[in-house]
Every structure is written in structure tokens, then in C-alpha cells.
C-alpha positions as CSV (number, residue, x, y, z in Angstrom):
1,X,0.0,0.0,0.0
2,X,1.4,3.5,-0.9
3,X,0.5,6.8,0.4
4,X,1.5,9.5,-1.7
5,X,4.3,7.7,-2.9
6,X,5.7,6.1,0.0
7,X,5.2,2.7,1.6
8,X,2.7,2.6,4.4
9,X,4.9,0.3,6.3
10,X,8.0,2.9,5.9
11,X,6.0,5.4,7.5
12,X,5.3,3.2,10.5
13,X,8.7,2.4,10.8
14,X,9.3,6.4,11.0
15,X,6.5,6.5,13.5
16,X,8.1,3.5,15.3
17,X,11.2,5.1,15.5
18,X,10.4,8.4,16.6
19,X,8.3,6.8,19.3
20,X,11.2,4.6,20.1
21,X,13.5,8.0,20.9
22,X,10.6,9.6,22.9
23,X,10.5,6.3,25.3
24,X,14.2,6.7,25.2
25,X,14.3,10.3,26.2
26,X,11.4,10.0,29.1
27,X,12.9,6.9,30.1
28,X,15.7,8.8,30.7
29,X,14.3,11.5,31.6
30,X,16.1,14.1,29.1
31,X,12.2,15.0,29.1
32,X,10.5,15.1,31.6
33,X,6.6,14.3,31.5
34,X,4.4,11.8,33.8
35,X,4.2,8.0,34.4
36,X,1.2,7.7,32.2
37,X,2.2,9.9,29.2
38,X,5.2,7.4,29.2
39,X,3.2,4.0,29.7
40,X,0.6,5.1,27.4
41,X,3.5,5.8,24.9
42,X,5.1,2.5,24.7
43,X,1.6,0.8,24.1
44,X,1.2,3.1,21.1
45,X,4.8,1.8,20.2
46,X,3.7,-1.7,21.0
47,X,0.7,-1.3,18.9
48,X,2.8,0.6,16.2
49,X,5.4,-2.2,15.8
50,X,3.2,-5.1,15.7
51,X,1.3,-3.4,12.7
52,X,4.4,-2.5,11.6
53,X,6.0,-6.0,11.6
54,X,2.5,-8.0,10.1
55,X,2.6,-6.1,6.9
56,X,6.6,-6.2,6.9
57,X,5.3,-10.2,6.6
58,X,2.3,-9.9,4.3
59,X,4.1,-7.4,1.8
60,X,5.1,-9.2,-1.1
């Protein structure tokens, strides 16, 4: 699938990865926000990457 001429599953990957740094920066806390911003974060990531990963698999 292809939105505006790139690959959906490239732009979850993007999404993915910029998701990935902001759980890397709270985690860290180079940013500082709550517990549940954070938590709520890395299910969207979780989410994110296994939709990510299951059309990685399907794509042909």
C-alpha cells in the first residue's frame, strides 16, 4: 500500500522510531513528562510495531 508515494509500512517504521527515541528520552528523563504519558506511549509503540512487523510479513 502507498500513500502518496511512499510505503505505508516505511511510514510506521518512521512513527516507530520516533516513538522509540521519545520512550528513550522520558525513560531517561532528558524529558521530563508523567508515568502515564510514558506508559501510554510504549503501548502506542507496541501497537505501532506489531502493525508494523505483520505487513513487513504480508508485503510481497
Amino acid at each position: 500500500m502507498v500513500i502518496g508515494g511512499i510505503s505505508f509500512i516505511l511510514i510506521l517504521g518512521i512513527i516507530n522510531f520516533l516513538l522509540l527515541l521519545f520512550q528513550l528520552a522520558t525513560g531517561l528523563h532528558w524529558i521530563k513528562v508523567r508515568f502515564g504519558v510514558h506508559k501510554k506511549t510504549g503501548i502506542l509503540l507496541f501497537v505501532f510495531a506489531a502493525i508494523h512487523g505483520l505487513l513487513g510479513l504480508l508485503a510481497d
